[in-house]
N, C-alpha and C positions, 0 to 999 in steps of 0.2 A: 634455217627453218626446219630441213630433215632431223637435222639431229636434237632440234627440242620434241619435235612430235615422239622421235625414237625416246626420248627419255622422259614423255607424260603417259608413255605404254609402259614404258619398263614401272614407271612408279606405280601405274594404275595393275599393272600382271602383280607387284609384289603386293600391294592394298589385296586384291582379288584371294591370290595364295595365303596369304595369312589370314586375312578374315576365314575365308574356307576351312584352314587348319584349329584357328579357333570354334570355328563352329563343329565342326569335329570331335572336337577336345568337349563343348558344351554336351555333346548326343553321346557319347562316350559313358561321359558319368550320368546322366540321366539315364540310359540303359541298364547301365552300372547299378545304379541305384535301384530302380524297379525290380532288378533280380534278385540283388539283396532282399529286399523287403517279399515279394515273392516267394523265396526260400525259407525263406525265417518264419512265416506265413504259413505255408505249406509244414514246417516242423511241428507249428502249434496244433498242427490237424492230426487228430487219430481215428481210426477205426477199428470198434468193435464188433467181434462179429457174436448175432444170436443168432441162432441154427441156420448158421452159414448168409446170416443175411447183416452184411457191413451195413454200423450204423455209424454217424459221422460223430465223436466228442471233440470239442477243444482244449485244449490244455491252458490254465490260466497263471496268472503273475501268484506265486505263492501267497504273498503281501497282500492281493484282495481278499485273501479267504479269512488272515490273521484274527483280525475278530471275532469272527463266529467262533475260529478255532478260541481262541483266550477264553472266551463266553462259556463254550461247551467243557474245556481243563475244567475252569473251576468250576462249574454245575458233576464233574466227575468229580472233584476232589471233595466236595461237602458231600455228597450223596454218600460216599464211602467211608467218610470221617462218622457222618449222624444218622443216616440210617441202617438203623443194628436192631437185632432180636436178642431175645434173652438162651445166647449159646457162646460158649468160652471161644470152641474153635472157629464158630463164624467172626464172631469179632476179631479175632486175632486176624482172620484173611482178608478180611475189609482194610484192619489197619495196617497191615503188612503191603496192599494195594494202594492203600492213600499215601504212604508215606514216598513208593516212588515220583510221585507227582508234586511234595514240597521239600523245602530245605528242613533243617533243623527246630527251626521254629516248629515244623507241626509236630515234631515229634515233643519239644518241650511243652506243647498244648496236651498234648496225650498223655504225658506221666504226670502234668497236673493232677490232669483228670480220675488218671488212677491210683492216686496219692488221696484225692478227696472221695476217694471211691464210689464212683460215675458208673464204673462199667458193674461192677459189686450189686449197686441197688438197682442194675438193669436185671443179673443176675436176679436174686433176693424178689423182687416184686411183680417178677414175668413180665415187664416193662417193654415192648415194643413200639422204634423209634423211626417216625415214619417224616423225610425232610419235604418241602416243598418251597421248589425255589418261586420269588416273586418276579425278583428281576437282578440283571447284575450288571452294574455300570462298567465302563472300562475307559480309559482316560490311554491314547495310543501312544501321546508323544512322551508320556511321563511311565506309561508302561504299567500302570497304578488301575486295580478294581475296588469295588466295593460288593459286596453282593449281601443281597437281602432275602430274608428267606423266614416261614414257620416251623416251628420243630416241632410234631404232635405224637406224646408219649401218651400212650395207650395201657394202663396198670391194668390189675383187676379191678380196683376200687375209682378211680377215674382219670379223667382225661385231663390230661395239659396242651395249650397250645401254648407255646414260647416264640419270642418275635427272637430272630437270631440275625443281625449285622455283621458282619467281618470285612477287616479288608486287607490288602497285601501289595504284591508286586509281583510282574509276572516279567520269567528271563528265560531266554531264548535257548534251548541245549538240543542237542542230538535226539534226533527221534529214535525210539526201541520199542519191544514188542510190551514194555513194561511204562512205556509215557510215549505212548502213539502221536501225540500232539505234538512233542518235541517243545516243553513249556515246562518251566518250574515254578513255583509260588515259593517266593522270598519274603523273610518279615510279616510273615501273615498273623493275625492277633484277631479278637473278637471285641471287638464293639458293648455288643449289646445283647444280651442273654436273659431276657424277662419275660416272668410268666405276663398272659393274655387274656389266659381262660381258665379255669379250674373245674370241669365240671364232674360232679360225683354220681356213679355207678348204682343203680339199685342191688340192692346184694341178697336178693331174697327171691 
């Protein structure tokens, strides 16, 4: 009869010590974990100081911001591709600026253009080219825009408003001080290029 009681304590001390060690084991990593997250928490926190007075920013997942970023690329790269004044060396640094923002393609849309001489009759008729985006879709998982937009060329003699479509692909590279965005426009091509409005100038 002793030696069963001795051996329902001995089994009941090791149930006790092992469940203990396992509970242990549970608080461990639960700890464990908290601090993790904690720290990693604590990293996403910064502080700014304005004259001397820290104010709290967070740091966010790059990935949420991507769209606005894709958005705002291409609202820079039409702004600099179409709207131009009538002067050789502005346009040259416009397109000099637009081209580090696409691939090849934009550059083949540009000697189109100065092949059908585009930039000539901007020259020639004091033509200033004023863009206005509407709006510019972006499709994330295919990486794919479209953006919609009015071109309004302003002559001496009158005014155009043209509906201008385009759409492209946007790829992901190295940000520089020359594609802040760290986004390239691949395949990009033009849609739709039609006058809207024609309206003429009194010249008297």
């Amino acid at each position: 009869m002793i030696i069963k009681n001795i051996e329902s304590k001995v089994r009941l001390a090791t149930f006790v010590a092992a469940g203990s060690f396992v509970a242990a084991l549970i608080i461990v990593a639960i700890n464990s974990f908290s601090a993790y997250k904690m720290v990693s928490n604590a990293q996403k926190t910064i502080y700014i100081l304005d004259n001397n007075v820290p104010i709290l920013a967070r740091q966010t997942d790059m990935q949420m911001n991507r769209p606005a970023e894709y958005r705002a690329h291409v609202d820079l790269f039409h702004s600099l591709f179409f709207s131009l004044t009538p002067d050789d060396n502005y346009m040259e640094y416009q397109m000099k600026k637009a081209m580090y923002l696409v691939d090849e393609s934009g550059m083949r849309q540009y000697n189109d253009l100065k092949e059908n001489g585009f930039f000539n009759s901007i020259l020639s008729s004091s033509s200033v080219l004023t863009l206005q985006t509407d709006s510019i879709a972006v499709d994330m998982p295919k990486r794919y825009f479209r953006f919609y937009g009015k071109l309004k060329i302003d002559r001496r003699s009158s005014t155009v408003i043209r509906s201008l479509i385009t759409e492209g692909y946007l790829k992901d590279i190295p940000r520089s001080d020359n594609n802040p965005h760290g986004v390239l426009i691949t395949n990009w091509k033009t849609l739709e290029n039609k006058d809207l409005q024609d309206v003429e100038k009194n010249t008297f």
